[in-house]
Structures are given as structure tokens and as C-alpha cells.
C-alpha positions as CSV (number, residue, x, y, z in Angstrom):
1,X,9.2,-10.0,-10.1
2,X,5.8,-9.4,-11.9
3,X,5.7,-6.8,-14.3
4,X,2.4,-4.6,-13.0
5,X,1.9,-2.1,-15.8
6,X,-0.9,-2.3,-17.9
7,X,-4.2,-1.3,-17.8
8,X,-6.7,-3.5,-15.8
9,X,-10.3,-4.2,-15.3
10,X,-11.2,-4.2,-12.0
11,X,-14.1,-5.2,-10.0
12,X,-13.8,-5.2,-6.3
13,X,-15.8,-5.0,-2.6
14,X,-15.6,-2.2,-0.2
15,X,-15.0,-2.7,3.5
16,X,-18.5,-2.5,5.5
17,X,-20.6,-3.1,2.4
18,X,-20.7,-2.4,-1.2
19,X,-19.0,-2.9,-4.6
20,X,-17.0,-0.9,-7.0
21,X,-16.2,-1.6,-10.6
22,X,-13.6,0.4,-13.5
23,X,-9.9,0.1,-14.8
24,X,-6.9,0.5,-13.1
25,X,-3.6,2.5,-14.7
26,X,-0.8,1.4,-13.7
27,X,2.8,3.5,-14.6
28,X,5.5,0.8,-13.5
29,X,9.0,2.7,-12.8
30,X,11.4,-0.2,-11.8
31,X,10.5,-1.5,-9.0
32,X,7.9,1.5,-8.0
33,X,4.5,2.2,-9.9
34,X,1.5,5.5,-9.8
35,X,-1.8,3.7,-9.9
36,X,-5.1,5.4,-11.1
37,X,-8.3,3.8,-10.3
38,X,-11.0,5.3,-12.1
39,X,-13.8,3.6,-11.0
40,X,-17.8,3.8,-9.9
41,X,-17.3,6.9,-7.7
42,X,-14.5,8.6,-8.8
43,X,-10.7,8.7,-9.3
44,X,-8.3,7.5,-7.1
45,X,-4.3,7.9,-7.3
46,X,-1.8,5.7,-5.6
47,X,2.2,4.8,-5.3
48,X,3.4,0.8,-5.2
49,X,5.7,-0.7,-4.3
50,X,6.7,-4.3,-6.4
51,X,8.0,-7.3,-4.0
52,X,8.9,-10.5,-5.2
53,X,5.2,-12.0,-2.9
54,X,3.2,-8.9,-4.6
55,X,2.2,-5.4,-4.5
56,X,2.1,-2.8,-2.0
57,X,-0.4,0.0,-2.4
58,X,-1.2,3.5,-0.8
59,X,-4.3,5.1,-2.4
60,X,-6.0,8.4,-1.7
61,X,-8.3,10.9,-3.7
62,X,-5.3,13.0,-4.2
63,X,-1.8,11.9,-5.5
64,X,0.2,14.0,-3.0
65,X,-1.2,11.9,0.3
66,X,-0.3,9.5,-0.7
67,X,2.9,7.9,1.1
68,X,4.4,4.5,1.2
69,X,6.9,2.5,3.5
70,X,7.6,-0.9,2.7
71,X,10.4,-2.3,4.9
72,X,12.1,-6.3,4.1
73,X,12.0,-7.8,6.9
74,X,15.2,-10.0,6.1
75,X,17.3,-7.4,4.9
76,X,15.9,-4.9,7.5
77,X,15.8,-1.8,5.4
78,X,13.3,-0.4,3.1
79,X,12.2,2.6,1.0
80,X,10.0,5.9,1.2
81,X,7.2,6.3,-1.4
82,X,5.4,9.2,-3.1
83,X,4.3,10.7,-6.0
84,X,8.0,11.8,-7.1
85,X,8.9,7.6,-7.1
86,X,12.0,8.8,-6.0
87,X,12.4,6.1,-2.9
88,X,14.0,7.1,-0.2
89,X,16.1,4.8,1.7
90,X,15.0,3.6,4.8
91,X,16.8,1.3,8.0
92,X,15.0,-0.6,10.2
93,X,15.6,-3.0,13.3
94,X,12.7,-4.8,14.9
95,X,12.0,-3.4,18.3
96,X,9.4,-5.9,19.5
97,X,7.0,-8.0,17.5
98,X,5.0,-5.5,15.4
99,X,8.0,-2.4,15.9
100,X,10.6,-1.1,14.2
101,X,12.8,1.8,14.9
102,X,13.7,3.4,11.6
103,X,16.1,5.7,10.5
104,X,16.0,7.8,7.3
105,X,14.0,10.1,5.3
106,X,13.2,12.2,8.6
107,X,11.3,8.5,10.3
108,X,11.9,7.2,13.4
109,X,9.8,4.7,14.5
110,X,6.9,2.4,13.1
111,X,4.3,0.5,14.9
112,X,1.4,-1.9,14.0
113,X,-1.6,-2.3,16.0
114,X,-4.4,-4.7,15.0
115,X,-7.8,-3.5,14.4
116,X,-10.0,-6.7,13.5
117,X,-8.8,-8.3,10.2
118,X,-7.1,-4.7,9.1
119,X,-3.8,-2.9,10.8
120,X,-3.4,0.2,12.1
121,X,0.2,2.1,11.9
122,X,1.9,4.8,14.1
123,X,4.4,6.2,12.2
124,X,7.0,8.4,13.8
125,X,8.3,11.7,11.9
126,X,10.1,13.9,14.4
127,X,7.8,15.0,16.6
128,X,5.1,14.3,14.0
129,X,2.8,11.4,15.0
130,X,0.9,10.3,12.2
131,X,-1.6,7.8,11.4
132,X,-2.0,5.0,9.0
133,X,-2.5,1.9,7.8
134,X,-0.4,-1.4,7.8
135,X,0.1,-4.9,6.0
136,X,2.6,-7.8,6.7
137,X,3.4,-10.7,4.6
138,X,6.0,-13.3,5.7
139,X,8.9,-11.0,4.1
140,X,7.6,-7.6,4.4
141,X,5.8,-4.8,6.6
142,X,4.2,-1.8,4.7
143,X,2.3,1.0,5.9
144,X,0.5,3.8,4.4
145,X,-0.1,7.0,5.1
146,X,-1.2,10.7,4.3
147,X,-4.1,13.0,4.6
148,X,-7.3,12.1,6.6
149,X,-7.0,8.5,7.0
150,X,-10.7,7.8,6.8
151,X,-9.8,8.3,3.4
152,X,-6.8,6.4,3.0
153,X,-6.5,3.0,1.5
154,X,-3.5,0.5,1.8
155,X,-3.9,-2.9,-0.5
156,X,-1.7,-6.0,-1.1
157,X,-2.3,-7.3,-4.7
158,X,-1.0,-10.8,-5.5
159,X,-0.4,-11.7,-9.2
160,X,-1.9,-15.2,-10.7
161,X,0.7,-17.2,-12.4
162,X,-0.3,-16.4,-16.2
163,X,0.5,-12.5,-15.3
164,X,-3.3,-11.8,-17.1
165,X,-5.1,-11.6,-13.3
166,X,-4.7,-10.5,-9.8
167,X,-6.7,-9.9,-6.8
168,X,-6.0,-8.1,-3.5
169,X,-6.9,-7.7,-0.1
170,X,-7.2,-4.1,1.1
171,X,-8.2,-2.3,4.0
172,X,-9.9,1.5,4.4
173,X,-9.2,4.2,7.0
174,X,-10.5,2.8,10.6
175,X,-12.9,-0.3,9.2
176,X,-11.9,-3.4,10.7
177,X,-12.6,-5.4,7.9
178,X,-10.9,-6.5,4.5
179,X,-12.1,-6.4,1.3
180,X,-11.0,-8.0,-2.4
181,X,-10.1,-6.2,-5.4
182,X,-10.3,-8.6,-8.6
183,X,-7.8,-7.2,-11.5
184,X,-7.4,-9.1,-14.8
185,X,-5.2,-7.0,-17.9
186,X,-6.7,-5.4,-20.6
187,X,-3.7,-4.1,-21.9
């Protein structure tokens, strides 16, 4: 796997219109990472999570919304992020084409919807529904979730083969559309 720490440069669009520009921090922890985007309007936190096709990605204005699932789709199991990057251990077994029932860390039950290009998730907690966002690559599901998720921001960052640049799809709170992130390493 890619090794993601570093600082980066980032330059990027926003879903529905506009750019953004600054660095991004990111703290690798094994396979796990905290991201800080400090960037045109402010600073952002995140958790990832580092698969062998890229980079998962919850983001928030606040660190402690932020929340992570990333299930292998092989393997059928997975982990729980947030801001401790203490992962959680998660099952999973497909329950239809875009379901999964889980079991662990207090989660039952996972479900993708599409909106547009972007992905919607229903996580089950108990009986907590909440609401999020989702990605799926050929290997892997993710979704991410916490706080209002007009707010919240779930991106898939795939790593150039010279390690020095990235770029990433990413998709915000109930916008339809997609938008790129461009990273490439200053440090």
C-alpha cells in the first residue's frame, strides 16, 4: 500500500460550483490516517482509511463527526473509524446488491442508495438510523457519516505511481454531483 503522510498541496472543485485551494496534513497510523485540510474557507478534519486501490475519507468541520466504515467486499468484514483510530472490527454479508447486514461496534445494517453520480448511505445503529454518504470500488464499500450531513464529505483519493501526486473524487452532503481534489506532496 501507498504511504499517505506527508503534507500536500491541494487544489480542488466543489460540488455545484466553485474551487478551493491549501495543504493537506496527513497523520498515517498503520493502515488508518487524521487528515487536516486547511484550505480557502477554513479547516477541515478527517479519518482514512488506506486500501490497496486508494484512500477512503470522512471529512467534517469538526474531528469528532467524523466516522468511517470501510467494509472488503472479498473478505466481507471491515473496520469502524474515528478520531481515536482505534478501528473497530466490523462483519458484513451482502444482503442484496448495495446491502449489507453488519455486525459489530453497535452496526447493523448498511445501505447504499444512488443520488446522481454521488451515494447516499443508511447506516443502522440500534434503533439509530443515520445518514450518510457512500463510495464503492471493485473491492470495497465505505460510507461516512456524523453530524449534519450537509456538512459532511466522503472522498476516494487514488495515488499516481511516483507516490509525489494524487487526485480524488469526492462527494458533499445531498449534492448529486462529484467533484476532484488534485494532491501533489510537499513534504
Amino acid at each position: 500500500m501507498h504511504d499517505w503522510s506527508g503534507k500536500w498541496r491541494v487544489e480542488a472543485s466543489i460540488p455545484g460550483g466553485g474551487r478551493y485551494e491549501g495543504t493537506l496534513a496527513i497523520e498515517s497510523a498503520g493502515e488508518d490516517c487524521r487528515l487536516t485540510w486547511d484550505i480557502s474557507d477554513g479547516t477541515y478534519f478527517g479519518v482514512g482509511a488506506a486500501r490497496p486501490e486508494g484512500l477512503f475519507a470522512s471529512c467534517a468541520p469538526d474531528l469528532d463527526q467524523c466516522r468511517l466504515l470501510v467494509l472488503d467486499l472479498a473478505g466481507r468484514e471491515g473496520r469502524l473509524l474515528d478520531r481515536s483510530l482505534r478501528p473497530k472490527a466490523i462483519a458484513a454479508r451482502p444482503d442484496g446488491p448495495s446491502a449489507f447486514v453488519l455486525s459489530g461496534a453497535g452496526l447493523s445494517r448498511l445501505k447504499l442508495h444512488p443520488n446522481g453520480s454521488a451515494l447516499f448511505a443508511e447506516i443502522a445503529a440500534g434503533d439509530q438510523r443515520l445518514e450518510g454518504l457512500g463510495w464503492r470500488t471493485a473491492r470495497s464499500v465505505a460510507a461516512a457519516w456524523g453530524g449534519e450531513l450537509d456538512r459532511h464529505v466522503i472522498l476516494f483519493y487514488e495515488m499516481a505511481a511516483s507516490g509525489r501526486e494524487a487526485t480524488a473524487k469526492w462527494a458533499l452532503g445531498r449534492i448529486p454531483a462529484l467533484a476532484d481534489e488534485r494532491l501533489r506532496r510537499i513534504s
